[in-house]
C-alpha positions in Angstrom: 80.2 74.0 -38.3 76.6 73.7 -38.0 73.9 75.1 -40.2 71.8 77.1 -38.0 71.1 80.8 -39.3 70.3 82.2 -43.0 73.4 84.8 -42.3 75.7 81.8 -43.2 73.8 80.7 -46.2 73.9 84.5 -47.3 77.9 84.5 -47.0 78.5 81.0 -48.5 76.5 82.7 -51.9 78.9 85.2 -51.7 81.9 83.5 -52.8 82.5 83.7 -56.4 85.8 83.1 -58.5 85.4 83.9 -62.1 88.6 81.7 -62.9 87.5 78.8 -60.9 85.2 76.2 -60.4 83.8 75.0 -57.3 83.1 71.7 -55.5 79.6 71.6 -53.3 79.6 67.9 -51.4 76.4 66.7 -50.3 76.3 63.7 -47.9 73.4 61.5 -46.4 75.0 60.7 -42.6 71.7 59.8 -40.6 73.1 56.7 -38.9 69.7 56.2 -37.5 68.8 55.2 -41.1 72.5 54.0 -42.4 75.0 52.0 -41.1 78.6 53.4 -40.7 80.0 51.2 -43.2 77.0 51.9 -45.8 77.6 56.1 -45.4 81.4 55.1 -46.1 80.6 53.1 -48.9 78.2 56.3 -50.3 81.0 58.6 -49.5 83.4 56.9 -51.7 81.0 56.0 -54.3 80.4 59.8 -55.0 84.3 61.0 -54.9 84.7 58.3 -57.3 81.6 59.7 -59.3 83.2 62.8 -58.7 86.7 62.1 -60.3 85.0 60.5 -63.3 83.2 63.8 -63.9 86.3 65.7 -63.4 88.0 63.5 -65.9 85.5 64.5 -69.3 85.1 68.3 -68.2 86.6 70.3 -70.9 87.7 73.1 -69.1 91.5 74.7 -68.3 94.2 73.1 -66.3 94.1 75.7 -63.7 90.6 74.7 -63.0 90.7 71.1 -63.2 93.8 71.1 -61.2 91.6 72.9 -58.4 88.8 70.7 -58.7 91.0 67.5 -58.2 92.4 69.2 -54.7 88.9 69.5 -53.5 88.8 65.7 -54.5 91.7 65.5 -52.0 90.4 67.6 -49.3 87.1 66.1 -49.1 88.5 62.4 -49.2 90.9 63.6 -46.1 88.0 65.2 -44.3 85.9 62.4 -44.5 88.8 59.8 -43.1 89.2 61.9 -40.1 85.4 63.1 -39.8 83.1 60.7 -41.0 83.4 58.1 -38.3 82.4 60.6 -35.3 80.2 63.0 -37.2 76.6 62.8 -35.1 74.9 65.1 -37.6 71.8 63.7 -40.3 74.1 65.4 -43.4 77.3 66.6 -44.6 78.0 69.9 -46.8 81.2 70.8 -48.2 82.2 73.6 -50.4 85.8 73.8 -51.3 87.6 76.4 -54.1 91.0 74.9 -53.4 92.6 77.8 -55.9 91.3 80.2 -53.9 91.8 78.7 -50.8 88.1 78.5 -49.9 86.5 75.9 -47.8 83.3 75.8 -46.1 81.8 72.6 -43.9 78.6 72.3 -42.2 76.8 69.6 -40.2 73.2 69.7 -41.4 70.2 68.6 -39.0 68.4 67.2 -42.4 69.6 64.4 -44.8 70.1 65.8 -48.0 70.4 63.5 -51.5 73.9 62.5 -52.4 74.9 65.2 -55.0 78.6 66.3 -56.2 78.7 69.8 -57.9 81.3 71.3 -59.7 80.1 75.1 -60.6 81.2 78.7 -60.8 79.8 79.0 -57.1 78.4 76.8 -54.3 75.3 75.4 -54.8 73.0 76.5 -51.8 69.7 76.2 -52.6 69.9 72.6 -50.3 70.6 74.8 -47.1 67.8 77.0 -48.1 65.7 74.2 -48.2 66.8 72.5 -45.1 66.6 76.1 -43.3 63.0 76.7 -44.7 62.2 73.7 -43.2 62.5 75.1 -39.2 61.4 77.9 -37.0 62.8 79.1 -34.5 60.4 78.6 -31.5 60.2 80.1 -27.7 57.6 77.8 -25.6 56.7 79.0 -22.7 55.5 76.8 -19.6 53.5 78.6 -16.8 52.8 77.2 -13.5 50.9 79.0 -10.8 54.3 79.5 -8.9 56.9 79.3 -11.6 57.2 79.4 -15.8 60.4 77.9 -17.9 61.3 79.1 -21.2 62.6 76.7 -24.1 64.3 77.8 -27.6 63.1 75.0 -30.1 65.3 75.1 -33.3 66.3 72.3 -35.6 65.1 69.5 -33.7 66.9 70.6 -30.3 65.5 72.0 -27.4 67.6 74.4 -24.6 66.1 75.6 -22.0 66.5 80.0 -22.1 64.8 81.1 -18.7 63.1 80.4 -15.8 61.0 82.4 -13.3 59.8 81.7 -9.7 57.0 84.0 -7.8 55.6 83.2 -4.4 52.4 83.2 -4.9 50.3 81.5 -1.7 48.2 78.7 -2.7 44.1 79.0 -2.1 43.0 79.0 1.2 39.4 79.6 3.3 39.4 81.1 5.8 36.6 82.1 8.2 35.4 85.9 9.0 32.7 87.5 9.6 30.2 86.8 6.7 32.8 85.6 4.5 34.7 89.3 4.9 38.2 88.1 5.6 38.2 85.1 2.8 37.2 87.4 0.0 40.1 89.8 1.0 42.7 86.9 1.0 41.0 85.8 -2.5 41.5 88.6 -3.7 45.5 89.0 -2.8 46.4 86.0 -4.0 44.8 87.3 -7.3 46.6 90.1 -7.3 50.3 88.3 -6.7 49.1 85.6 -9.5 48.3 88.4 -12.0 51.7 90.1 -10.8 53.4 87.0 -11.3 51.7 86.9 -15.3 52.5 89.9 -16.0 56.2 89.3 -14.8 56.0 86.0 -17.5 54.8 88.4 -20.2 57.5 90.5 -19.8 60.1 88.5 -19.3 58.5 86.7 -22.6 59.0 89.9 -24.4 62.6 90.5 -23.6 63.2 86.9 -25.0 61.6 87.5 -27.8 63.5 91.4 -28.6 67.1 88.7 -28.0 66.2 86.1 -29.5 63.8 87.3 -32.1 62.0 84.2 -32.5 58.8 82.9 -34.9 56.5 81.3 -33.6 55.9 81.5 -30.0 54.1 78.3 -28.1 52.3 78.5 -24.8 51.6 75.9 -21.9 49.5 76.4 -19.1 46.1 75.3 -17.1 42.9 76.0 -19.1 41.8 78.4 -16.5 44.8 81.1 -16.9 45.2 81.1 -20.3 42.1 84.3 -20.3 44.2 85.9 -17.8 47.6 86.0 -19.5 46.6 86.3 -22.8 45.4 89.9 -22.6 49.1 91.0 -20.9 50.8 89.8 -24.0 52.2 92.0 -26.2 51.2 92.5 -30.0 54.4 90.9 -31.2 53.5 87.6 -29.0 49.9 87.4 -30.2 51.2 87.6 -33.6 53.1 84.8 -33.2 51.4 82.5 -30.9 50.6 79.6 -32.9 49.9 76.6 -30.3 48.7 75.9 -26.8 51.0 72.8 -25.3 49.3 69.9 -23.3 52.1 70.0 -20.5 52.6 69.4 -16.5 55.1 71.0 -14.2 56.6 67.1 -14.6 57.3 66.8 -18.0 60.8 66.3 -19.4 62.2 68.5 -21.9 62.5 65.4 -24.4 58.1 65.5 -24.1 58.2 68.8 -24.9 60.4 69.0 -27.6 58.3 65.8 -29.4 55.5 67.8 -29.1 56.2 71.1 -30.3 57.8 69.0 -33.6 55.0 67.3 -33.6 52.8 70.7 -33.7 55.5 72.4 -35.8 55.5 70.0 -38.6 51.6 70.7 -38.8 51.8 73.9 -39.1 54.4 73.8 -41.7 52.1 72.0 -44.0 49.5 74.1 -43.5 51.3 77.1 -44.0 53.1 75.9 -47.1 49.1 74.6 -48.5 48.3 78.3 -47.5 51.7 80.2 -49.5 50.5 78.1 -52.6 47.0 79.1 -52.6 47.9 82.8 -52.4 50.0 82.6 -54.7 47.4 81.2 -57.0 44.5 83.5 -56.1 47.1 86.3 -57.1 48.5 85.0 -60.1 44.2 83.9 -60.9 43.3 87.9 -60.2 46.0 88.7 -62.7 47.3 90.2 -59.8 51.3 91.2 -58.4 52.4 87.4 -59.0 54.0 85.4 -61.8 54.5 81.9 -62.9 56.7 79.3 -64.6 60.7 79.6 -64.7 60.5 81.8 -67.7 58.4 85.0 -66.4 60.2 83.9 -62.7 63.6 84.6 -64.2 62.6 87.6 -66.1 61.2 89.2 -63.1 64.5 88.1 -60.8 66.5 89.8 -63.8 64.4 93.4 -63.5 64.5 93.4 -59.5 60.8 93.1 -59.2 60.2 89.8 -57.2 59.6 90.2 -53.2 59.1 86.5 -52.6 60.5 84.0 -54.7 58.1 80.0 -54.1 60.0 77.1 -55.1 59.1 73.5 -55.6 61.8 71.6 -53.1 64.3 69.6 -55.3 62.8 71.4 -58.1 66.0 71.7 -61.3 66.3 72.7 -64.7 69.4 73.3 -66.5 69.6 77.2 -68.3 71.4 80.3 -69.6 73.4 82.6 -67.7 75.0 86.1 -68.9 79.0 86.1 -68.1 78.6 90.1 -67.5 75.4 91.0 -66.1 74.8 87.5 -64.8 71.2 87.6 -65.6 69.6 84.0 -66.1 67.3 82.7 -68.8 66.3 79.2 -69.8 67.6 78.8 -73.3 68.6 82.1 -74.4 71.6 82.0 -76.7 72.8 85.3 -76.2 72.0 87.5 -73.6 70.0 90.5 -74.9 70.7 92.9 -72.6 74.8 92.5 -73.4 74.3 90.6 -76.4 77.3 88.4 -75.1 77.3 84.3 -75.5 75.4 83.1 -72.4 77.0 79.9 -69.9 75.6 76.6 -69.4 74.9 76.3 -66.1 73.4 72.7 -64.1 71.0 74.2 -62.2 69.2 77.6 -63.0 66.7 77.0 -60.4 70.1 77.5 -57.6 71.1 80.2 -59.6 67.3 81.5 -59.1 67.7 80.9 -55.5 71.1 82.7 -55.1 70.3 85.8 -56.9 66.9 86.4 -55.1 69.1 86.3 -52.0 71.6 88.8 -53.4 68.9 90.7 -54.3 67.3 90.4 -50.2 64.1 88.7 -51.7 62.4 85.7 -49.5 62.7 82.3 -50.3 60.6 80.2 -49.8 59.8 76.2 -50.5 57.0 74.2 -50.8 56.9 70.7 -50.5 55.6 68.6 -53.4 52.7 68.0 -54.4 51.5 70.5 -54.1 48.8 72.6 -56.1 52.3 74.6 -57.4 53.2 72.1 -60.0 50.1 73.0 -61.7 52.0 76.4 -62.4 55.3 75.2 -63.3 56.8 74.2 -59.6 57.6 77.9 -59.0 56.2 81.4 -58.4 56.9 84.7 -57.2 55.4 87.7 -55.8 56.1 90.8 -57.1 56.6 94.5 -56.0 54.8 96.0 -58.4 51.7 94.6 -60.1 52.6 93.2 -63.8 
């Protein structure tokens, strides 16, 4: 299956088994970095680091028996998969004792990481997801306009409109009478053919509900279009393309990446320094895993910040599940808190449970200055 949509991300976090541990497989497969034979040779490498770990865990049969079938399901999967699998990573989640198992080819390569928890570690597909917007570029011509849905690296093409509109012509009249009324029809079909391409924009966009919208077209038309947009496509018009009625979708899609990964980094520079100015202002924004966790725990974060590959080991309640860093005992229940490898994931999965955004910066970034995460509240502090 392939990672596309934060809906699958939502479902994988819902699996839970209180008797059970599970396995999360993470697996660098870009064989335009790797050879075949060197992402076999990393495949194998980490079930055997995997079965070593298994081997010192002090935990029940029942669970260890589990955790040595997922051993065996993922060392099948990758015999039969590995050699045609086209994708930049690998995930795989398996609960064998509850007969769970999740795959997904992921357009990012993710670090080599085996996981054996109480539930599947996501915050990688958060990452990789945070990482993309879903784009609609539209390309108008004077006679026709094609729409593209940019995603992941991949471009499709959605739409395409064509409108008769006559080219520009002089013709002779008296004093000029008869060219200024053709002038002005072939104005009125090329506005009538805009406004079709706005509209047809906007039923894209109420489908497809995309992010960011891109827009190529001559200099000259963009002053006429641009008024018959709607709202929502001002909003998210982020670029002007530099395309011809010639160009191949493979030129397109290396230029809206190219634009794309730009704007990423200037919106992630911007999330940090709002965050900052809030937190500065003493305003509805916290800092530091400490004061982040509390906050998750009393339902009063709207967007969690985190610093990409970002971990800390912590504390987490067995009956209300909230998570500290090194609290022995949970004082709300006043129960024996749990290890648990990675609080930061467990951050990560209980903002989602809790419909907060996620987000994630990309280090450095003037966040590590604040403890490599952050969080904006819904009520002032």
């Amino acid at each position: 299956m392939k990672l596309s949509s934060r809906k699958q991300i939502k479902l994988l976090a819902e699996f839970k088994n209180e008797n059970l541990l599970t396995t999360s497989f993470y697996l660098d497969t870009d064989k335009g970095r790797l050879a075949k034979k060197e992402i076999t040779l990393s495949f194998k490498n980490l079930l055997s680091q995997g079965r070593t770990r298994l081997e010192s865990l002090d935990i029940s049969k029942n669970k260890k028996e589990s955790l040595q079938q997922d051993l065996e399901k993922v060392s099948r999967f990758g015999a039969q998969r590995l050699p045609s699998l086209n994708s930049s990573g690998l995930a795989i989640f398996s609960c064998s004792g509850a007969n769970f198992w999740q795959d997904f080819a992921l357009p990012e390569a993710p670090r080599n990481r085996i996981i054996f928890d109480r539930d599947p570690y996501v915050r990688l597909l958060s990452a990789i997801l945070d990482e993309y917007h879903r784009i609609c570029a539209l390309l108008l011509e004077r006679r026709g306009a094609r729409w593209f849905d940019i995603f992941m690296g991949e471009i499709a093409l959605l739409d395409s409109l064509t409108s008769d509109v006559p080219s520009r012509v002089r013709e002779g009249g008296w004093e000029g009478y008869e060219s200024k009324r053709i002038e002005r029809h072939i104005d009125a079909q090329l506005h009538e053919h805009f406004r079709k391409a706005s509209q047809k924009t906007f039923d894209l966009f109420k489908k497809n509900q995309f992010d960011w919208f891109f827009l190529g077209c001559k200099e000259e038309y963009r002053s006429d279009l641009e008024p018959l947009l709607h709202p929502y496509l001002k909003e998210r018009l982020k670029s002007w393309l530099k395309t011809n009625s010639n160009d191949s979708e493979d030129k397109i899609l290396k230029q809206a990446i190219e634009i794309e990964k730009k704007l990423k980094k200037e919106e992630e520079a911007a999330l940090a320094q709002s965050l900052i100015s809030e937190l500065e202002k003493g305003g509805r924004a916290v800092s530091g895993v400490k004061e982040v966790l509390r906050k998750l725990n009393q339902a009063e974060v709207q967007t969690l910040i985190v610093t990409r590959n970002f971990s800390k080991e912590g504390k987490s309640c067995p009956k209300c599940h909230f998570l500290y860093v090194d609290e022995l005992r949970c004082p709300v229940c006043q129960l024996k808190t749990e290890n648990v490898l990675d609080v930061i994931d467990e951050g990560v999965e209980a903002a989602m449970d809790k419909k907060c955004q996620v987000r994630h910066i990309t280090p450095p970034s003037k966040l590590d200055r604040y403890g490599k995460i952050g969080a904006f509240l819904r009520f002032k502090t």
